[in-house]
C-alpha angles and dihedrals in degrees: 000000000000088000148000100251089064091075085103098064104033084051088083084048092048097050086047088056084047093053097047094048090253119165109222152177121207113202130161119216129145121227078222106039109030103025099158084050099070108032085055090051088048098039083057101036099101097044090056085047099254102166097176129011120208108210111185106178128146134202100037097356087203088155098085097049089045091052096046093047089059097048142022089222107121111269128202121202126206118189112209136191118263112128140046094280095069098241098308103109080055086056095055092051098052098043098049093058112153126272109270095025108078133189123183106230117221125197124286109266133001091330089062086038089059097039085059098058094041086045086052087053095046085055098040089039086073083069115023113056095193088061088041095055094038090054086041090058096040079057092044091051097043089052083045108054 
């Protein structure tokens, strides 16, 4: 998360990765104000057997794009609301992302929060059957209330 003060939103990410049997390290570094933070964490990201890498920032939500520009491990974003602009100018940043370094753009919020760690299951899912069949029954029970 781009900040501390962001906890409160990726809660609703983190408890998604709980519930789907997802491993997972929660750090907080800013593409602004601790550069060297977080292209050391995506430089390294594969060799300590990171597979996806949720990034939730607002305002300019730079993170995402700086993590992704420093590793070809997926990366999430997740625009959150910090400024005056209610999370759209996050949205923007993360969306128009250069060709050639992709980031997939969640929602603004906890619904985007959430959609980042069930889109997470849905990619390590291709490889790991237990989180397949977790994300699969999450599916089954929400058709079926």
């Amino acid at each position: 998360m781009g900040s501390a003060s962001d906890e409160a939103d990726v809660k609703a990410t983190l408890d998604v990765l709980e519930q789907m049997g997802i491993d997972y390290e929660a750090r907080v570094m800013s593409a602004h104000h601790t550069p060297d933070r977080v292209n050391a964490y995506a430089s390294s990201a594969r060799e300590r057997g990171i597979e996806v890498i949720i990034a939730a920032a607002g305002g300019s939500a730079a993170l995402s794009g700086a993590l992704a520009s420093q590793t070809t491990v997926p990366v999430i974003g997740v625009p959150l609301t910090s400024s005056e602009l209610r999370g759209i100018d996050a949205l923007m940043s993360i969306a128009q992302m250069p060709p050639g370094i992709p980031v997939a753009c969640m929602a603004v919020g906890s619904w985007g929060a959430r959609n980042a760690a069930y889109y997470a299951a849905q990619i390590l899912g291709l490889k790991y059957d237990d989180i397949r069949q977790a994300y699969e029954n999450y599916r089954r029970e929400i058709r079926e209330r």
